[in-house]
Backbone as CSV, one residue per row, in Angstrom:
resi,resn,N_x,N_y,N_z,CA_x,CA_y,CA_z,C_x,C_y,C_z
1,UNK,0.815,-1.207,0.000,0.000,0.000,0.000,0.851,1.261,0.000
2,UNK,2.194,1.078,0.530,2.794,2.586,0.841,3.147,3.005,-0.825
3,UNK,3.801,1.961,-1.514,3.851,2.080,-3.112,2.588,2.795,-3.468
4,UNK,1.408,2.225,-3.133,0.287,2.606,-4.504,-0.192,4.548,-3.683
5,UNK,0.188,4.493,-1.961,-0.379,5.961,-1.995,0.718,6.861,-2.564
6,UNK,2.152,6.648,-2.674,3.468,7.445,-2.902,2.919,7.139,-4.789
7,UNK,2.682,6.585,-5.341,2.814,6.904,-7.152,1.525,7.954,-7.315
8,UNK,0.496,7.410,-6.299,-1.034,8.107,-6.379,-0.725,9.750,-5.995
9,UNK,0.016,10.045,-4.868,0.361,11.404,-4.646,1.078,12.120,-5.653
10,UNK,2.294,10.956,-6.166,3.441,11.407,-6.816,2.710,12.165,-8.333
11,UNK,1.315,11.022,-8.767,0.837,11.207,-9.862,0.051,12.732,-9.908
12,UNK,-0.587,13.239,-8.761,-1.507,14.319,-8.632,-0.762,15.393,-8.581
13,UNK,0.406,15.252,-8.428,1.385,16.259,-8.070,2.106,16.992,-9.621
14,UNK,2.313,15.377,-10.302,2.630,16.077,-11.712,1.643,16.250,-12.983
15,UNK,0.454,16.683,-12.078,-0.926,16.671,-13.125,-1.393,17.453,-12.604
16,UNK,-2.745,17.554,-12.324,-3.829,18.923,-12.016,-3.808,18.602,-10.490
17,UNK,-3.714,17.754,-9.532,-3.825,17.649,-7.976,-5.255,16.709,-7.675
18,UNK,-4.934,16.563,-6.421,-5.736,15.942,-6.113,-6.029,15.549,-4.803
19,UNK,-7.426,14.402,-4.270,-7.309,13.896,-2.916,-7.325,13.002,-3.006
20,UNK,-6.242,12.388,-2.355,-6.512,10.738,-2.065,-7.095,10.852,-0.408
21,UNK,-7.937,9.461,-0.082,-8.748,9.107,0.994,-8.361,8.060,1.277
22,UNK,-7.274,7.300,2.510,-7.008,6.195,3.017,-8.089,5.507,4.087
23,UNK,-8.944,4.035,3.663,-9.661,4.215,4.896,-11.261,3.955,4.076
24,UNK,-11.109,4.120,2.718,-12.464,4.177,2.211,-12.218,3.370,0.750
25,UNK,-12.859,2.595,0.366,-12.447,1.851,-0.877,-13.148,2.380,-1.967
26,UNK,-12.915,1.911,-2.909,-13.125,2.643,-4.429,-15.273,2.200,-4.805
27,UNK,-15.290,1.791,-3.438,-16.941,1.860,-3.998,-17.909,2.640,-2.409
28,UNK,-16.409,3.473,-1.988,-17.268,4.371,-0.580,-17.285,3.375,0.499
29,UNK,-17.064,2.515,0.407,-17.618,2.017,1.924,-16.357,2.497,2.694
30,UNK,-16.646,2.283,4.468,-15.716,2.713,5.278,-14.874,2.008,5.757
31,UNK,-13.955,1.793,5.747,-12.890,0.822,6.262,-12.064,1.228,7.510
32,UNK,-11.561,2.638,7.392,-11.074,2.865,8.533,-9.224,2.808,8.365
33,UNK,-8.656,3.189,9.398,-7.602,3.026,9.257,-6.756,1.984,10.359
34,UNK,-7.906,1.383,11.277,-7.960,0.176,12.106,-5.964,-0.877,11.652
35,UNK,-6.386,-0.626,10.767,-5.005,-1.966,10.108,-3.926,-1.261,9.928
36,UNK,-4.026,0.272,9.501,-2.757,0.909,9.471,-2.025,1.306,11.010
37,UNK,-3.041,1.382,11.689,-2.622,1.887,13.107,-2.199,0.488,14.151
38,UNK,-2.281,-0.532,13.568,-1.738,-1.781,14.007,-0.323,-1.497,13.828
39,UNK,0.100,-0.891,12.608,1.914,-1.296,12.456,2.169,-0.525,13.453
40,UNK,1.945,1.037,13.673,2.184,1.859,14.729,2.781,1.314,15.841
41,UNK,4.129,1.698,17.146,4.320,1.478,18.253,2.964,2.043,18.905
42,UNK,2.358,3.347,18.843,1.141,3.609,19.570,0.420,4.497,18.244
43,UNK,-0.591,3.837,18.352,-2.032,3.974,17.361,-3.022,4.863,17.813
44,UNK,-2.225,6.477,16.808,-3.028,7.299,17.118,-2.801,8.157,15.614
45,UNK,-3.611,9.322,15.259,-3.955,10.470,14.514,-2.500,10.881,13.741
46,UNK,-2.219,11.237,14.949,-0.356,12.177,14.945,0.800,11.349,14.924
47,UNK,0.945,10.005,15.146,1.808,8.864,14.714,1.340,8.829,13.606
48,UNK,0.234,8.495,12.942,-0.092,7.957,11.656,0.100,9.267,10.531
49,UNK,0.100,10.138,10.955,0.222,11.589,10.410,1.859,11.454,9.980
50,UNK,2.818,11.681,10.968,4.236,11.594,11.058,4.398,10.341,10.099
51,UNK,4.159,9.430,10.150,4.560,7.928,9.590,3.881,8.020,8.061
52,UNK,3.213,8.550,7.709,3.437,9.094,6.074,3.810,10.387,5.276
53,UNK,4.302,11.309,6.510,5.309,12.657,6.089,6.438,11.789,5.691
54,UNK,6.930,10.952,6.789,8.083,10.278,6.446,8.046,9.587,4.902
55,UNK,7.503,8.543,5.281,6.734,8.033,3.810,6.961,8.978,2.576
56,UNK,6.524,10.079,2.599,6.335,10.765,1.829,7.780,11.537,1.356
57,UNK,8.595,12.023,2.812,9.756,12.304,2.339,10.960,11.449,1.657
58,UNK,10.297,10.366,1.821,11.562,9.453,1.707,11.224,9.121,0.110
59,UNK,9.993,8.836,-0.375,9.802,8.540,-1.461,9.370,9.294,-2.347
60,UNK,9.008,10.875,-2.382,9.025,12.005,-3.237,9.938,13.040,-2.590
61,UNK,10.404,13.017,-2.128,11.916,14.280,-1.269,10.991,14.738,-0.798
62,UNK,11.775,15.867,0.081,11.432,16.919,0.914,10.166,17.857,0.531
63,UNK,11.044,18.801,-0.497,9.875,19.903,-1.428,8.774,19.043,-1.713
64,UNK,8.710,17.713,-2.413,7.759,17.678,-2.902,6.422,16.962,-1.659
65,UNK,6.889,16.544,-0.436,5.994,16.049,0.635,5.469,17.310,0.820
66,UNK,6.230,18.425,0.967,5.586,19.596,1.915,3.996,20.272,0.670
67,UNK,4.320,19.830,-0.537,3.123,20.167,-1.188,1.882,19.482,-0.810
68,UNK,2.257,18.155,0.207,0.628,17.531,0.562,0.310,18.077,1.817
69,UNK,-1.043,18.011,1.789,-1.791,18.626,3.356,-2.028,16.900,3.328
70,UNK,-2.465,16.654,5.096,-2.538,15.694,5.325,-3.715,15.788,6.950
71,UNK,-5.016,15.411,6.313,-5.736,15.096,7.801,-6.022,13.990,8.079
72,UNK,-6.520,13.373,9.520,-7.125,12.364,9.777,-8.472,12.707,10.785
73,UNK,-9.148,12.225,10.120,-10.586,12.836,10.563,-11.680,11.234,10.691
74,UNK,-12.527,11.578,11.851,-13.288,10.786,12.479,-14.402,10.603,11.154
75,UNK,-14.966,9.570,10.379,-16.008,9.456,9.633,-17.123,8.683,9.888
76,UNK,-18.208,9.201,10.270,-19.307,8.029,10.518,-20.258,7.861,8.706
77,UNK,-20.965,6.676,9.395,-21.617,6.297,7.832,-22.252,4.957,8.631
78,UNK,-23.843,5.194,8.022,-24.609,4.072,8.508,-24.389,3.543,9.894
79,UNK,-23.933,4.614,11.085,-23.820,4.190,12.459,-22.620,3.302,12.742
80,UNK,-21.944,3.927,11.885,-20.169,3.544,12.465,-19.380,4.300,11.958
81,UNK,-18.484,4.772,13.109,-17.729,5.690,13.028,-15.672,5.268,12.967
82,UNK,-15.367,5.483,11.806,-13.735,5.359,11.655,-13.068,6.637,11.283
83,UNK,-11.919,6.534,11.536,-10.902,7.322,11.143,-10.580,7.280,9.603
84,UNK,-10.246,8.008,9.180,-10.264,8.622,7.234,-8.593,9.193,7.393
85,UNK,-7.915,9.110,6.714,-6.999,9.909,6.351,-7.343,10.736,4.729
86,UNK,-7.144,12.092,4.436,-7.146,12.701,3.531,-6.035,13.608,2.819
87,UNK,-5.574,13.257,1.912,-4.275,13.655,1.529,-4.338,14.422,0.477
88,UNK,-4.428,15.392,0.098,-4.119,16.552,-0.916,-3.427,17.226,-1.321
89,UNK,-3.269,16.366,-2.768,-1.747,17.266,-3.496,-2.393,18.257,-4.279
90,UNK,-1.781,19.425,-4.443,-2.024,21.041,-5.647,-1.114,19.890,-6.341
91,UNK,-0.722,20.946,-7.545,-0.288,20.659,-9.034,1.172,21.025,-8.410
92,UNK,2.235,20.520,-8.695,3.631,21.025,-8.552,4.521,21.991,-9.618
93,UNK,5.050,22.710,-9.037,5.781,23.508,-9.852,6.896,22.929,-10.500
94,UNK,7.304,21.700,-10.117,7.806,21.251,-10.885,7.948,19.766,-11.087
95,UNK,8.588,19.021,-12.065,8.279,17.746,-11.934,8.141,17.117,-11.134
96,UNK,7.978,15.976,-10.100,7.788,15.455,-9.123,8.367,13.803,-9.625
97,UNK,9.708,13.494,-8.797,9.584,11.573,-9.505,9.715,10.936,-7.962
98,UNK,9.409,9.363,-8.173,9.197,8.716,-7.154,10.424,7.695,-6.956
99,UNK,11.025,8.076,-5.831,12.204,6.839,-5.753,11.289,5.584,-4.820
100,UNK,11.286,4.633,-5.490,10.814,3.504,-4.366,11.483,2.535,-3.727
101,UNK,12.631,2.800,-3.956,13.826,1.946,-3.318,15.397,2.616,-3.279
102,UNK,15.791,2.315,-2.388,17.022,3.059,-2.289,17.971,2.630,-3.956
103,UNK,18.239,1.695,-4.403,18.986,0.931,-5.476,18.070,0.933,-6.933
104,UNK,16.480,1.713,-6.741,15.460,1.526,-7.864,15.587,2.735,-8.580
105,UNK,15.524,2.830,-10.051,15.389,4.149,-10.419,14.100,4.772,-10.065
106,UNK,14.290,5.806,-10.719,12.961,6.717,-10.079,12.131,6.527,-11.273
107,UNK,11.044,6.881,-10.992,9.741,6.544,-11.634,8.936,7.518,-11.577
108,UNK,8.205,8.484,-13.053,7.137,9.434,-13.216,5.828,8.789,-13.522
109,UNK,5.060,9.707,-12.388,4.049,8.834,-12.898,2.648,10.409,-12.851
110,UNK,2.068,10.128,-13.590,0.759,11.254,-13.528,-0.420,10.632,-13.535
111,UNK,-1.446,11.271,-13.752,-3.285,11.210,-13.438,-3.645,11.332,-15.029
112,UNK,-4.338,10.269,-15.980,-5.117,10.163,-16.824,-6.429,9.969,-16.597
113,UNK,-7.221,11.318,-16.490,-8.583,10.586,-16.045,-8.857,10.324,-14.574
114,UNK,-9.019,8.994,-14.252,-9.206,8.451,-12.727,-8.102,7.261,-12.777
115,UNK,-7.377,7.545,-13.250,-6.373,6.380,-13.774,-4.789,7.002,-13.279
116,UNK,-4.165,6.333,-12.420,-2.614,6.650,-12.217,-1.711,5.628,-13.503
117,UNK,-0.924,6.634,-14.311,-0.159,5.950,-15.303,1.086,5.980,-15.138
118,UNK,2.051,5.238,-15.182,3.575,5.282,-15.203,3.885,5.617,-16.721
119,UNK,4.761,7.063,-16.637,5.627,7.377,-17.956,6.475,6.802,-17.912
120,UNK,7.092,6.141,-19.057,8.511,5.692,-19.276,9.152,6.778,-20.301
121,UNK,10.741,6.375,-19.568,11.084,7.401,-19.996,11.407,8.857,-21.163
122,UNK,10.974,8.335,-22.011,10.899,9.167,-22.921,9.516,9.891,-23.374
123,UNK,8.732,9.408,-22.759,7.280,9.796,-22.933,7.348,11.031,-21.428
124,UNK,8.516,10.531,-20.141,8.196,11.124,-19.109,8.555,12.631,-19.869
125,UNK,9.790,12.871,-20.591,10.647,13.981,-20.957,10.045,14.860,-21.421
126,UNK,8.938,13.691,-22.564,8.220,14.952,-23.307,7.045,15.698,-22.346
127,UNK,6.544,14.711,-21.544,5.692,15.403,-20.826,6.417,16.643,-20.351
128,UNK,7.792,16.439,-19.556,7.854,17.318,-18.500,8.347,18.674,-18.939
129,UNK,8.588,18.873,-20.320,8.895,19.633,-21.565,7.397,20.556,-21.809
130,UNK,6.432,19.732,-21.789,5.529,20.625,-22.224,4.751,20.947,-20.524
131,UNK,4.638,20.822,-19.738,4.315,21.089,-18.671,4.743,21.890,-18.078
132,UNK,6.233,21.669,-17.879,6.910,22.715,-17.531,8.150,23.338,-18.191
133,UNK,7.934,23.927,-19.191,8.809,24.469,-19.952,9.297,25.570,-19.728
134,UNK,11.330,25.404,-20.021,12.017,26.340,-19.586,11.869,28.056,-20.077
135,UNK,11.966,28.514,-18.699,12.042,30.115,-19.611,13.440,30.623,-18.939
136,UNK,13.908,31.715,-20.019,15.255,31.387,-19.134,15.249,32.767,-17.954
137,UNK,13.866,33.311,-17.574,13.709,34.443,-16.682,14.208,34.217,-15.624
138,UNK,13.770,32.963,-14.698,14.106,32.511,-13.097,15.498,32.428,-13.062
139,UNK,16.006,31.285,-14.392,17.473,30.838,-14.178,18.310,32.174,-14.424
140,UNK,18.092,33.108,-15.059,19.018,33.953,-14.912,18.653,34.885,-14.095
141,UNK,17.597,35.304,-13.684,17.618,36.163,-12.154,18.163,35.413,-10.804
142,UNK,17.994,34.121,-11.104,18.730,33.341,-9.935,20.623,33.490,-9.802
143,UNK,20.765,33.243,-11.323,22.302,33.610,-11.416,22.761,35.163,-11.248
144,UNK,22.262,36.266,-11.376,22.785,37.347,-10.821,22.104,37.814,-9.752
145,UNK,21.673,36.958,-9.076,21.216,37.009,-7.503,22.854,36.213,-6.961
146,UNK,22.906,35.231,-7.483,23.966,34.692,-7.185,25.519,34.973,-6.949
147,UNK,25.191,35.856,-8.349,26.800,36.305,-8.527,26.887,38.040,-7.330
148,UNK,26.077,38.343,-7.070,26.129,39.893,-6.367,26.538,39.619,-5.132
149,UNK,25.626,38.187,-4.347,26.030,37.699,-3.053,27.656,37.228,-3.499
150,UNK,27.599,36.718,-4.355,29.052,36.089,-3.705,30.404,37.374,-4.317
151,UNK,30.182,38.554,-4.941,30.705,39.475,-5.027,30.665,39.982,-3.541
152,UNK,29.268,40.611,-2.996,29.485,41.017,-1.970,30.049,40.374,-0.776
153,UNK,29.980,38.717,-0.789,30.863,38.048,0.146,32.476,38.606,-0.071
154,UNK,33.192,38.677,-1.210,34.121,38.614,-1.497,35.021,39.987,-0.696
């Protein structure tokens, strides 16, 4: 499961965004997060919160975790009440790839539809070409931002 929510985030991130819902299956019913809070040393909200930031940093970096919001919220339905996790990625500013193993290459993956797709690589390029295509405004205001500090260091 940690694979399919890290490609599912990874995917919303390099497409229009999105929510994923841990806890509820693809035809609504409620499941809960009962089984995730088993792996937990103590099974609560804010462990389970922390334990897919991590997740998240480890398998889309830093920048790109801090683009998800992340709640866990009490859900009742038909007189039972579970815990929901809700995860919401915006669109990223910039590509987003997924390492899933320390020794694995990384992997792009985006949102077709209701559908998570893996680009390979040459299909990833062109995507990330027309998505986010270079202008050379940032990179060179970044470089004589650059060069003034390290003049004025000098």
């Amino acid at each position: 499961m940690e694979h399919v929510v890290a490609k599912t985030l990874s995917a919303f991130l390099n497409s229009d965004g999105g929510t994923l819902l841990i806890g509820v299956d693809d035809d609504g019913a409620l499941l809960g997060l009962d089984g995730d809070y088993a792996t937990l040393r103590k099974a609560d909200a804010d462990r389970y919160e922390l334990w897919l930031r991590d997740l998240l940093t480890s398998t889309l970096g830093q920048n790109a975790a801090a683009l998800v919001s992340i709640g866990v919220e009490e859900v009742s339905r038909d007189g039972v009440t579970r815990p929901v996790a809700r995860l919401h990625a915006g669109s990223s500013p910039r590509p987003v790839y997924l390492r899933p193993g320390k020794n694995a290459d990384p992997e792009f993956w985006v949102r077709l539809g209701s559908s998570t797709r893996h680009l390979a690589v040459g299909a990833a390029a062109e995507y990330v070409m027309h998505r986010w295509p270079l202008s050379p405004g940032p990179s060179i205001a970044a470089q004589i931002k650059a060069a003034v500090r390290f003049s004025a260091e000098s």
